[in-house]
BALUMDREN-559610 format. One record per residue (C-alpha): residue in three letters; chain; x, y, z. Coordinates in Angstrom, 2 decimals, m for minus. Layout:
<ketis>
<keti 'ALA','A',<X,Y,Z>> ...
</ketis>
This chain:
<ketis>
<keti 'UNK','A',<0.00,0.00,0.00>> <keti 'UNK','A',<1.72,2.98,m1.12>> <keti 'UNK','A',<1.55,6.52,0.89>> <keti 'UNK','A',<m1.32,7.93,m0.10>> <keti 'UNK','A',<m3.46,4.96,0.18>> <keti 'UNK','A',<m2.23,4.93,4.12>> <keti 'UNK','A',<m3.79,8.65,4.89>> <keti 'UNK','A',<m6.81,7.32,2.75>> <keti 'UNK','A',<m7.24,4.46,5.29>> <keti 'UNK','A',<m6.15,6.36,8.48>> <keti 'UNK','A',<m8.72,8.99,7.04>> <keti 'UNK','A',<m11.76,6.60,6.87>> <keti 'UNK','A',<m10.88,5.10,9.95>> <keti 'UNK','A',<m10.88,8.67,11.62>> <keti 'UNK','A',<m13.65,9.76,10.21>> <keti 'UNK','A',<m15.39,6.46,11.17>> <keti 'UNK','A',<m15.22,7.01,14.84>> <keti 'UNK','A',<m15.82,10.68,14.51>> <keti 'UNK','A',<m19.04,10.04,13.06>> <keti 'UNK','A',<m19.67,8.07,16.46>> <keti 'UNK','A',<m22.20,10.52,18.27>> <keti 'UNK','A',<m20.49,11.46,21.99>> <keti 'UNK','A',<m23.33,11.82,24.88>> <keti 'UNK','A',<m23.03,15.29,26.21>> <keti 'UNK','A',<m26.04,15.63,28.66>> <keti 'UNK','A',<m25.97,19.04,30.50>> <keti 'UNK','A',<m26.64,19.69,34.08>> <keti 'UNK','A',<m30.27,20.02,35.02>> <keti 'UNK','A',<m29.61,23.58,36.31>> <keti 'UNK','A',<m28.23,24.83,33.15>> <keti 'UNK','A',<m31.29,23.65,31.61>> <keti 'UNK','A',<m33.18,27.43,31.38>> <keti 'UNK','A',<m36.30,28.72,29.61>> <keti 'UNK','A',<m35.99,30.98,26.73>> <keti 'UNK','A',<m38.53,33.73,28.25>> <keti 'UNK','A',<m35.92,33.47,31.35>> <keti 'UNK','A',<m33.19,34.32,29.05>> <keti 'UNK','A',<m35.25,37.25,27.20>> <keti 'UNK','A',<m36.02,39.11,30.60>> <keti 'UNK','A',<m32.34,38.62,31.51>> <keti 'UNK','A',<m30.57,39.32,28.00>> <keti 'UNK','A',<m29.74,42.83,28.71>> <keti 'UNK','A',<m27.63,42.10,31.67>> <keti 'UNK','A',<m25.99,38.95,30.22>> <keti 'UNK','A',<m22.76,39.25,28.45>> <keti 'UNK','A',<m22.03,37.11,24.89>> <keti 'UNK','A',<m20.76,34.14,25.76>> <keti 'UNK','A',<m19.75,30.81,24.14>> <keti 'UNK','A',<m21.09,27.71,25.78>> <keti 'UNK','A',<m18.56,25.44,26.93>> <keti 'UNK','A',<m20.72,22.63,25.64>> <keti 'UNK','A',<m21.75,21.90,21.86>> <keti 'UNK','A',<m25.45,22.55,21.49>> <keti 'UNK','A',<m27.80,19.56,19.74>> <keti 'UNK','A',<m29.39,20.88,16.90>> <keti 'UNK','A',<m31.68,18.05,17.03>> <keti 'UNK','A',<m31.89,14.63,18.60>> <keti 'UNK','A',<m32.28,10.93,16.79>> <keti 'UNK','A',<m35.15,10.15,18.97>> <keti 'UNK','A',<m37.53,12.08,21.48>> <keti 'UNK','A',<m35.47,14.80,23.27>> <keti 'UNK','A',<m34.92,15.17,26.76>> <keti 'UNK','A',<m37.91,17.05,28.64>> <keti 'UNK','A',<m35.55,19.86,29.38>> <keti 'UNK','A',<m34.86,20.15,25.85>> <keti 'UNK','A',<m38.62,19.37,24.80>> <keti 'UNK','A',<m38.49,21.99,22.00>> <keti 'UNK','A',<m35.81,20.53,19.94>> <keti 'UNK','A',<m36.42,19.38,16.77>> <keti 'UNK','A',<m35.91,15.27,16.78>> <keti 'UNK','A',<m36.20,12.27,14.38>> <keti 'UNK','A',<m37.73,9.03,14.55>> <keti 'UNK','A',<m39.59,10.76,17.36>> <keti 'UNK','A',<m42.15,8.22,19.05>> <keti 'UNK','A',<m40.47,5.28,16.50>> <keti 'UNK','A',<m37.59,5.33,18.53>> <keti 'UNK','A',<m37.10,1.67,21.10>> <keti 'UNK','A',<m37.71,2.69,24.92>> <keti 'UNK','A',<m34.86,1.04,25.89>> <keti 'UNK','A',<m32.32,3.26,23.82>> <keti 'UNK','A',<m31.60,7.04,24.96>> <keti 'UNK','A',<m31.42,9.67,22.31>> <keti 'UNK','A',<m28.47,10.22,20.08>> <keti 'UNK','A',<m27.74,14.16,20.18>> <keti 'UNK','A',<m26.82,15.25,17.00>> <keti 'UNK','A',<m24.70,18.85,17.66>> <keti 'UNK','A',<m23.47,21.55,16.01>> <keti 'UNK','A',<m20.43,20.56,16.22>> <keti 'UNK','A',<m20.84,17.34,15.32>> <keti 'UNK','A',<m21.84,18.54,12.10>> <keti 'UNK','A',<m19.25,20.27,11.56>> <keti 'UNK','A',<m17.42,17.24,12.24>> <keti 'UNK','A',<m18.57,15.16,9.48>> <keti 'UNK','A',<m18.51,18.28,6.94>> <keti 'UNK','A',<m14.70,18.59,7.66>> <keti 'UNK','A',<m13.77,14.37,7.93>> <keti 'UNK','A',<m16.29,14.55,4.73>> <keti 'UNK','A',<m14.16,17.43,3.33>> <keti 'UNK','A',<m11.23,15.72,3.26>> <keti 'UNK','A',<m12.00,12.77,2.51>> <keti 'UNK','A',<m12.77,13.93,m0.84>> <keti 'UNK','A',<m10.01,16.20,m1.45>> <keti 'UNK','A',<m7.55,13.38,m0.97>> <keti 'UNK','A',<m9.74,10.83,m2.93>> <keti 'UNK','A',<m10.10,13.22,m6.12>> <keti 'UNK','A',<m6.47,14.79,m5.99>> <keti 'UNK','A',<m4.99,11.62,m5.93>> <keti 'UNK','A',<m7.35,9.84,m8.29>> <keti 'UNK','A',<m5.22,9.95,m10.99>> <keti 'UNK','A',<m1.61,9.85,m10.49>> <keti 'UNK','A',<1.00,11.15,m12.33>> <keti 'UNK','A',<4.84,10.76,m12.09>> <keti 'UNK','A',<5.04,14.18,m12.37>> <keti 'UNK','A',<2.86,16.01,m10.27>> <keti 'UNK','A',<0.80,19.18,m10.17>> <keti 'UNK','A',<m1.39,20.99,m8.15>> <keti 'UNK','A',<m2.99,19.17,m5.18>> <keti 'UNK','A',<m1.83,16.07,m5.71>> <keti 'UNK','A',<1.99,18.07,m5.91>> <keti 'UNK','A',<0.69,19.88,m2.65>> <keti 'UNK','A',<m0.47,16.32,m1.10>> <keti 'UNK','A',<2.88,14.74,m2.17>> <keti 'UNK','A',<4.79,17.80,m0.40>> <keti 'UNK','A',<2.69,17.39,2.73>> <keti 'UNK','A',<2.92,13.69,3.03>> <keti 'UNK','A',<6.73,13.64,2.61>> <keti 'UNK','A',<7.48,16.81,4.93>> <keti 'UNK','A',<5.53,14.43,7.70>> <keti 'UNK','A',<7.33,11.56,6.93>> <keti 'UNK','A',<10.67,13.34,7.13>> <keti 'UNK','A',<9.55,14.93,10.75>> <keti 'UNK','A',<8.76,11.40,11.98>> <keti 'UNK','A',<12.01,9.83,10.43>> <keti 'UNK','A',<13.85,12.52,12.39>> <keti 'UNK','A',<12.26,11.10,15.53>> <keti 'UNK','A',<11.77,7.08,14.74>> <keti 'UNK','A',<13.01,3.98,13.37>> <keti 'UNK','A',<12.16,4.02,9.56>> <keti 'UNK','A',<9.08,0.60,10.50>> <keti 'UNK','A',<7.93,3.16,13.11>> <keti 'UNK','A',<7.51,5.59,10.82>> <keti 'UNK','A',<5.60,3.90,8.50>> <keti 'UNK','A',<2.62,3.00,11.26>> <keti 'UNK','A',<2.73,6.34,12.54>> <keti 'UNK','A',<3.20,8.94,10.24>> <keti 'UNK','A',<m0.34,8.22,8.25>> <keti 'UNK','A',<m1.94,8.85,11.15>> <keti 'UNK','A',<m0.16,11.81,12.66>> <keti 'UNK','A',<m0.67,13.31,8.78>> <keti 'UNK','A',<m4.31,12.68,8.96>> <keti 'UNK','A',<m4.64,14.59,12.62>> <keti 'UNK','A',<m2.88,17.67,11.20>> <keti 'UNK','A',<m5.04,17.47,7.96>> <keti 'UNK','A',<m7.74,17.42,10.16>> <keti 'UNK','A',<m7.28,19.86,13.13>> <keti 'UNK','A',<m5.91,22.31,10.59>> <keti 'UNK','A',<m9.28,22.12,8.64>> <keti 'UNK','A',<m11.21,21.81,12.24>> <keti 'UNK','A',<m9.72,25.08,13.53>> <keti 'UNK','A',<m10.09,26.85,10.57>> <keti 'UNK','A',<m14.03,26.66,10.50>> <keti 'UNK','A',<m13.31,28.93,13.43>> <keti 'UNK','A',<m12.63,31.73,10.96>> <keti 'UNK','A',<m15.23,31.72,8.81>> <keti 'UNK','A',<m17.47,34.52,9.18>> <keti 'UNK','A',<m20.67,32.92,10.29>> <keti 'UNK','A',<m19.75,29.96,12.37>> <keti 'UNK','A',<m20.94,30.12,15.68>> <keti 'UNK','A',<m22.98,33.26,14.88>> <keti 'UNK','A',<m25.72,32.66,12.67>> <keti 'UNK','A',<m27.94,30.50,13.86>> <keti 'UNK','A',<m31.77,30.25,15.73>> <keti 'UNK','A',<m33.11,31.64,19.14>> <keti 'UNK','A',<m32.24,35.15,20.81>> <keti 'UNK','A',<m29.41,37.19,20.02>> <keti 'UNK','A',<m27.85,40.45,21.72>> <keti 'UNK','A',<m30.63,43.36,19.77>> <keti 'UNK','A',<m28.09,45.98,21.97>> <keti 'UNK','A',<m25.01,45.02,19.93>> <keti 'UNK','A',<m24.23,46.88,16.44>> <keti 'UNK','A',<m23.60,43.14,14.66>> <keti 'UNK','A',<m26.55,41.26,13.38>> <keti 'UNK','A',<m24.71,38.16,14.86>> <keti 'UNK','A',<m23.24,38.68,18.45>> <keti 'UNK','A',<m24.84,35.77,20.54>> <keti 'UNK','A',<m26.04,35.18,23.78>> <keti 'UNK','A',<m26.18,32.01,25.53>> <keti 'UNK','A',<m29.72,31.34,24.50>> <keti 'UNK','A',<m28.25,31.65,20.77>> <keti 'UNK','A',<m28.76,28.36,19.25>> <keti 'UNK','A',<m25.99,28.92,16.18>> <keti 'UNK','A',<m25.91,26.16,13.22>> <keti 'UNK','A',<m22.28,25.40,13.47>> <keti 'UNK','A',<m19.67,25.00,15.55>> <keti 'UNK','A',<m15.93,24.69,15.17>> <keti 'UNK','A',<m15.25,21.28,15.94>> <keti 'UNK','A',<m12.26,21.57,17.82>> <keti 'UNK','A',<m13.54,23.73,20.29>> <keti 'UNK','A',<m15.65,20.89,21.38>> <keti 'UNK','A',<m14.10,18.84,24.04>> <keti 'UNK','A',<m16.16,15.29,22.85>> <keti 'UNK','A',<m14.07,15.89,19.72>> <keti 'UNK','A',<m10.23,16.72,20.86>> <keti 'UNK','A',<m10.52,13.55,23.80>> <keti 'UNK','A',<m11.88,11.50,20.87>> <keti 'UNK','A',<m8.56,12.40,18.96>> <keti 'UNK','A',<m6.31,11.86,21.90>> <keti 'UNK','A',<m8.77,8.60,22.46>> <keti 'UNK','A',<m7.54,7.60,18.68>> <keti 'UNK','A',<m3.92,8.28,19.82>> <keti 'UNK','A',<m3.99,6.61,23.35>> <keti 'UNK','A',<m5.35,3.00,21.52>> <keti 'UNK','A',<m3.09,2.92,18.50>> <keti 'UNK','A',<0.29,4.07,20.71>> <keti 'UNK','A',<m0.20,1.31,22.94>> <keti 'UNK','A',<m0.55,m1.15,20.07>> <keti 'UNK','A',<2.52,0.25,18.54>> <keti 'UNK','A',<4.11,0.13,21.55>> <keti 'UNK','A',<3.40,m3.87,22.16>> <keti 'UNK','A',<3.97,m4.46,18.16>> <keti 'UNK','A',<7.56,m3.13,18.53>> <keti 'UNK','A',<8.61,m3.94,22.16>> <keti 'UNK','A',<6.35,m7.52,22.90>> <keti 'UNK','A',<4.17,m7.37,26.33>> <keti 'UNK','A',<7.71,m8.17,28.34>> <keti 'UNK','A',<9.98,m6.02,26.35>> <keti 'UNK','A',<7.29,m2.93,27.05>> <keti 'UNK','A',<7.27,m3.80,30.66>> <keti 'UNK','A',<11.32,m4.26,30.83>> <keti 'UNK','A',<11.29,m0.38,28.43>> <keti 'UNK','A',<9.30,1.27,31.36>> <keti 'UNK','A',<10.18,m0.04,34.70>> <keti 'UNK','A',<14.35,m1.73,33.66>> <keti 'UNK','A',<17.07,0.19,34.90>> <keti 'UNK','A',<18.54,2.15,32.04>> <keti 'UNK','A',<22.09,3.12,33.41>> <keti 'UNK','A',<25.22,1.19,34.07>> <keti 'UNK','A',<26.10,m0.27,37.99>> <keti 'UNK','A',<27.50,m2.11,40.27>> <keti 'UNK','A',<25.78,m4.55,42.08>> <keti 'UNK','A',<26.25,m1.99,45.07>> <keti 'UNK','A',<24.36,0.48,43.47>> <keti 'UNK','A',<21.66,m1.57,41.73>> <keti 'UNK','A',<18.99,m2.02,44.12>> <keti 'UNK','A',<18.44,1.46,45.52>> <keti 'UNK','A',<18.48,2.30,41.28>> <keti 'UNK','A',<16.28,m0.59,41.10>> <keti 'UNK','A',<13.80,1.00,43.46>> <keti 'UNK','A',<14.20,4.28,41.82>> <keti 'UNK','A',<13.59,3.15,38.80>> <keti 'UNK','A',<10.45,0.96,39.62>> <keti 'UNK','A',<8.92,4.15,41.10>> <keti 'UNK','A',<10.13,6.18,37.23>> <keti 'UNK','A',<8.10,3.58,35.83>> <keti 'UNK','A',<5.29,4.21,37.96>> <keti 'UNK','A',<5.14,8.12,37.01>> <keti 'UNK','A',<5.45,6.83,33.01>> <keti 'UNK','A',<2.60,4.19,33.17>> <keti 'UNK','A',<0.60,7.20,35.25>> <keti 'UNK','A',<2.06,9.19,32.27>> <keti 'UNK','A',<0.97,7.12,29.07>> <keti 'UNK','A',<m2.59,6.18,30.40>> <keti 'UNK','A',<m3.82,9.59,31.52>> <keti 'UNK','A',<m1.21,12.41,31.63>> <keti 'UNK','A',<m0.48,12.08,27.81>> <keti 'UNK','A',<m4.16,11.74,26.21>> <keti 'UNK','A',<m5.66,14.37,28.88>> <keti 'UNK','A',<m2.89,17.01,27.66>> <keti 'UNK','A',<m3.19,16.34,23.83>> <keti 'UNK','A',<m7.02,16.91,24.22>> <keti 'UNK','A',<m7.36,19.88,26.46>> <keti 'UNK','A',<m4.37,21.63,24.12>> <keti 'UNK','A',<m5.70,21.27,21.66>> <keti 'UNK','A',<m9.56,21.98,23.05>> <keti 'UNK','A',<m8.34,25.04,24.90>> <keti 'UNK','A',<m6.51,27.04,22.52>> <keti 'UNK','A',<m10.01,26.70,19.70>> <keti 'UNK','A',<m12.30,27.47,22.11>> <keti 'UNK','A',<m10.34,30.39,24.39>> <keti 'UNK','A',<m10.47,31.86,20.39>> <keti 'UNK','A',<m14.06,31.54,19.25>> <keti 'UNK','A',<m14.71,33.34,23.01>> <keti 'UNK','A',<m12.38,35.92,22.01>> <keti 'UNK','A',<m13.55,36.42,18.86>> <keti 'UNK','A',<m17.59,36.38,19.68>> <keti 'UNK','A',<m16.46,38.98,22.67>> <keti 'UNK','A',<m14.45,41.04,19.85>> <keti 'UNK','A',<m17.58,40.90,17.47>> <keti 'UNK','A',<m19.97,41.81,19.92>> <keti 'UNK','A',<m18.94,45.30,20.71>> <keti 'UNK','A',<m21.95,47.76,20.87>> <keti 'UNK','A',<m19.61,50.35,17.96>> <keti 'UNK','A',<m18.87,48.38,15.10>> <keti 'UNK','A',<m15.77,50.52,14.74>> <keti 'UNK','A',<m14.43,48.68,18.15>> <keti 'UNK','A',<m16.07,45.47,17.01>> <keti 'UNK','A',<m14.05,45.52,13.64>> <keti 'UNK','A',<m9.99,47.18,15.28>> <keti 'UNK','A',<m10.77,44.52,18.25>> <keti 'UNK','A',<m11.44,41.61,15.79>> <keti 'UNK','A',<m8.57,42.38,13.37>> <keti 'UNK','A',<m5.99,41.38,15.28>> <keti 'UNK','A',<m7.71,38.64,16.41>> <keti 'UNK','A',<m8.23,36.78,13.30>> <keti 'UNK','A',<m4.55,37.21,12.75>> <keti 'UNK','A',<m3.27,35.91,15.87>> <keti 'UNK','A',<m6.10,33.12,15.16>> <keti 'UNK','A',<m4.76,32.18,12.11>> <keti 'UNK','A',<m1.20,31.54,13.35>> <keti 'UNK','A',<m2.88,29.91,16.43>> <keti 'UNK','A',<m4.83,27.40,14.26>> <keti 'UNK','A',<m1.99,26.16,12.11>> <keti 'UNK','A',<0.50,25.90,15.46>> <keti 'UNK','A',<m2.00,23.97,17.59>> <keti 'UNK','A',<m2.68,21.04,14.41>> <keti 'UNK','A',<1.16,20.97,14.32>> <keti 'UNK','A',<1.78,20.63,17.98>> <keti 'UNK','A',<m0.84,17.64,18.11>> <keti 'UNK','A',<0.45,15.91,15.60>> <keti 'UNK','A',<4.40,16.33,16.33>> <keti 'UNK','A',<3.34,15.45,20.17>> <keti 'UNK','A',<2.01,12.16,18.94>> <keti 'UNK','A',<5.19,11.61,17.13>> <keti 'UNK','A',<7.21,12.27,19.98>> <keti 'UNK','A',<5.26,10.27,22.70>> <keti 'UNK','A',<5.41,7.26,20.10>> <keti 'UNK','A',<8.96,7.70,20.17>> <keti 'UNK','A',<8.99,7.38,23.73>> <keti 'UNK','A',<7.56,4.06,23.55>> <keti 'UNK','A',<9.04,2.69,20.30>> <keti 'UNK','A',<12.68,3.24,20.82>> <keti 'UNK','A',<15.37,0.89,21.39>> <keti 'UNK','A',<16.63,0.88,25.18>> <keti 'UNK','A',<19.98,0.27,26.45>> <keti 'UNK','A',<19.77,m1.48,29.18>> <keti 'UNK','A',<22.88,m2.01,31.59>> <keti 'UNK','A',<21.93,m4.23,34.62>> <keti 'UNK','A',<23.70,m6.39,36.37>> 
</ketis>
């Protein structure tokens, strides 16, 4: 299977579980009613919610949310609770979608010399697979970089619909009448999409992706007892004075590590990544909703700028960190124990 037929399957199989819906249910006391919101509008300030918002439900919505649009309504079995289909969950599949058939139509007819995307796809491929050669053993590389190319591919797209004017505006339900924008938002705001990356379902389903296939690179190149012995083994020469208090430190190194692969690791790709999006989209929606559009548009300005540079450094940062903890795991150790 030659490159590009790698990011075509690590693409499918990404955008297989990120079609996966991820239950989201808010807290009961969150759960407000929309005449609440209109008495209180004037006092509230524009916001973005933390959470993604369902758009509609596949099945009958939750009585807090009884107004919600949902399908297969009264159809749907008892026994099953509703699938929330979000904003950004659309946005989701329009970006995995998005992708998908960029790749598929630039590449579906190569030629040995190449031009425009597939020449761009080519460039991109090999500038990954240089990064992770830099870092891993060449049969590393070739698990890992198809998948650390299809996160940046991804995120980079993901963070962009950030940008676009629109997203996370427009959208149903009340909106600030005060503010000189048609589309400065209030928490009541209901707005058709979402950047998907500022959605924390998506960026721990990502570092999910990550956490399963690093392990199972990790047990493909080191065996069960080779991982164990790569973690815990003491790495440094000694004498056989010396060996058990190293021993001891060394067991409790390991200890930190495994604390460090299963939680430490996936948490810190995901909230990265999560934080930087969504701390953005706030500061843009705050920037936007400035009572004088002449603030509104010198406050935004700069933002968009920063937000640019902010979206293309955050997709690389994933994706490198995922190169890098693999290498932590899929390196050879020299071990000097006696």
């Amino acid at each position: 299977m030659n490159r590009f037929g790698k990011i075509i399957f690590a693409l499918a199989f990404f955008a297989a579980v990120l079609v996966l819906p991820v239950y989201a249910a808010e807290p009961a006391a969150e759960a407000v009613t929309i005449a609440h919101e209109a008495a209180h509008i004037e006092a509230t300030e524009p916001i973005v919610k933390a959470t993604a918002t369902p758009l509609f439900y596949i099945g009958p919505p939750p009585k807090a949310e009884a107004k919600v649009p949902s399908i297969l309504g009264h159809h749907w079995p008892k026994q099953l609770p509703p699938l929330p289909i979000s904003n950004s969950l659309v946005c989701t599949w329009i970006v995995a979608l998005l992708i998908l058939v960029i790749v598929r139509f630039s590449t579906w007819n190569i030629k040995m010399i190449p031009s425009g995307m597939q020449n761009l796809l080519e460039v991109l491929c090999e500038a990954w697979e240089e990064l992770a050669g830099g870092v891993l053993e060449p049969k590393v590389v070739r698990w890992v970089f198809p998948f650390a190319t299809t996160f940046f591919l991804f995120a980079v797209i993901a963070n962009f619909i950030d940008l676009i004017p629109g997203v996370g505006s427009i959208g149903y339900g009340i909106r600030d009448t005060a503010s000189s924008l048609p589309f400065a938002i209030h928490e009541a705001h209901t707005p058709f999409f979402r950047p998907p990356t500022s959605d924390a379902n998506l960026t721990f389903a990502m570092a999910s992706i990550f956490f399963v296939m690093s392990l199972y690179w990790a047990l493909k190149y080191n065996g069960p007892i080779g991982l164990i012995k790569h973690v815990f083994a003491v790495k440094v020469e000694t004498n056989k004075y010396a060996f058990i208090p190293l021993f001891l430190l060394f067991i409790f190194i390991g200890i930190m590590e495994t604390f460090s692969i299963l939680f430490i690791r996936p948490v810190a790709l995901a909230l990265r990544l999560y934080g930087n999006v969504y701390g953005g989209e706030t500061m843009l929606t705050m920037s936007l909703a400035q009572k004088n559009i002449f603030w509104s548009v010198l406050l935004s300005l700069p933002g968009y700028l920063f937000e640019t540079a902010v979206c293309v450094l955050q997709a690389f940062v994933f994706a490198m960190l995922t190169i890098a903890f693999v290498g932590t795991l899929c390196t050879p150790s020299d071990e000097h124990g006696h």
